[in-house]
PLY file of the C-alpha trace (Angstrom):
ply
format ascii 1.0
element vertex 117
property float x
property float y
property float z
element edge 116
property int vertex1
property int vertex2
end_header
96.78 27.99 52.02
98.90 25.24 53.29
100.19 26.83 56.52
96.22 26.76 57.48
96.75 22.80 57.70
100.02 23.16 59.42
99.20 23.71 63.26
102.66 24.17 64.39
104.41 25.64 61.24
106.91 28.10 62.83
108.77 26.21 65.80
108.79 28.30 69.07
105.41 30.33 67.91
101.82 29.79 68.58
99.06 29.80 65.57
96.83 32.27 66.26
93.35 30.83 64.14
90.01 31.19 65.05
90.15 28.56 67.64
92.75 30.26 69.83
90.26 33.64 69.07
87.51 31.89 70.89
90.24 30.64 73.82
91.24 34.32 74.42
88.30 36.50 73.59
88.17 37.75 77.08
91.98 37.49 77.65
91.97 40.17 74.18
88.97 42.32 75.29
90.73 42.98 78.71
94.39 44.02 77.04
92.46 46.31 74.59
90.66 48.17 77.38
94.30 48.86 78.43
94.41 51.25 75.49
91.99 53.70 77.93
94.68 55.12 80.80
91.35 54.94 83.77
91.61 51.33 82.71
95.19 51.27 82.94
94.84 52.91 86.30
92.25 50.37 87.40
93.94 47.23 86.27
97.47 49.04 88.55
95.29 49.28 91.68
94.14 45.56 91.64
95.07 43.38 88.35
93.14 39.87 89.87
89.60 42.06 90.38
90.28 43.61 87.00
90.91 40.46 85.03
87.75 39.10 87.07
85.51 41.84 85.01
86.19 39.98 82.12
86.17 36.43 82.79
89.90 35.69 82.24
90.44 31.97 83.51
92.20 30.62 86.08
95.36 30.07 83.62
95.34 33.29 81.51
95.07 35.26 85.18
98.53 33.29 86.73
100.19 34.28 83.00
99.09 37.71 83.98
100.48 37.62 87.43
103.75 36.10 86.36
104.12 37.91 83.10
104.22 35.15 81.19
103.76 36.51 77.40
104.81 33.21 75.98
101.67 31.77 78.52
99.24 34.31 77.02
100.26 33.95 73.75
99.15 29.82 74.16
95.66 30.85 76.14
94.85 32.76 72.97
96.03 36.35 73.68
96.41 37.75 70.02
100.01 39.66 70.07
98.46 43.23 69.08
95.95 43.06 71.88
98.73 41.87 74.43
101.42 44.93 72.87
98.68 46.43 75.15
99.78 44.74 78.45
103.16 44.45 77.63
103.67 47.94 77.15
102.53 48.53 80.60
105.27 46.40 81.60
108.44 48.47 79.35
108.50 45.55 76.52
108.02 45.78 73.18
107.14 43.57 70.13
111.34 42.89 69.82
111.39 41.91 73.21
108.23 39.54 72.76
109.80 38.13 69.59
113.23 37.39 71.53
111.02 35.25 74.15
109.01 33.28 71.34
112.45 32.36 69.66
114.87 31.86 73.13
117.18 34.70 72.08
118.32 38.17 73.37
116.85 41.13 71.94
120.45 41.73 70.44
120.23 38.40 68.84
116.45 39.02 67.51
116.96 42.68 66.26
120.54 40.96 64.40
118.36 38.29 63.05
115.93 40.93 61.59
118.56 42.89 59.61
119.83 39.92 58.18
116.30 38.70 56.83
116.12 41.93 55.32
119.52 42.24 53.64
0 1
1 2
2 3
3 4
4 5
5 6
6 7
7 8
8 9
9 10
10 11
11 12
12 13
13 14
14 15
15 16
16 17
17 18
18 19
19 20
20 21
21 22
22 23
23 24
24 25
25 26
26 27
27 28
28 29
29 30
30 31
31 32
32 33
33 34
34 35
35 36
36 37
37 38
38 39
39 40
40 41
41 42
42 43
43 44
44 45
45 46
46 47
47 48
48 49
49 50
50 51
51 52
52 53
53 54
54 55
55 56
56 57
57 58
58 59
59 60
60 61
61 62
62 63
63 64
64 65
65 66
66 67
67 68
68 69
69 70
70 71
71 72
72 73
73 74
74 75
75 76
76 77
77 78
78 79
79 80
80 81
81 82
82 83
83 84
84 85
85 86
86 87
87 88
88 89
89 90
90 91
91 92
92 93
93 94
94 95
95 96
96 97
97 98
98 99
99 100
100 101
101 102
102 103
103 104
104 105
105 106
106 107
107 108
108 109
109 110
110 111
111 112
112 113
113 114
114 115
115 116
């Protein structure tokens, strides 16, 4: 599988292999226990203490603070774990896919129809 070799293939995106697993296996474990609302509640009351449970680093935790998806995305957050997180916030996988290619969500959904027509 050639894109394997390629480790920038899509311009604007982030490969997600098994190195960037390993880089945000903490960062992932912490967005799925979002899925549980008394985590959801917990993470609300105080997000720094709650990303501390889990070991997030210094970087991941500032991407959480400023809601940086694009940031996650390159400490290794896998996209379906961080739907988790982003969801909290009122975003969506269009919205996400707008950021990672520096277009409105207008734009996005447009180009989406077309690749489908």
């Amino acid at each position: 599988m050639s894109y394997l070799n390629n480790a920038n293939p899509i311009s604007g995106t982030t490969m997600f292999d098994g190195k960037m697993a390993m880089k945000g296996y903490e960062l992932n474990k912490m967005c799925y226990s979002l899925n549980e609302e008394l985590a959801r509640n917990a993470f609300q009351q105080d997000e720094m203490a709650y990303c501390d449970q889990f070991g997030l680093t210094e970087t991941q935790k500032e991407a959480i603070r400023d809601r940086d998806v694009l940031k996650l995305l390159e400490e290794g957050g896998n996209i379906y774990y961080l739907a988790k997180f982003v969801g909290m916030l009122g975003l969506n996988m269009q919205d996400i896919g707008a950021l990672q290619t520096g277009v409105t969500v207008e734009e996005f959904q447009q180009k989406l129809v077309a690749a489908g027509e």
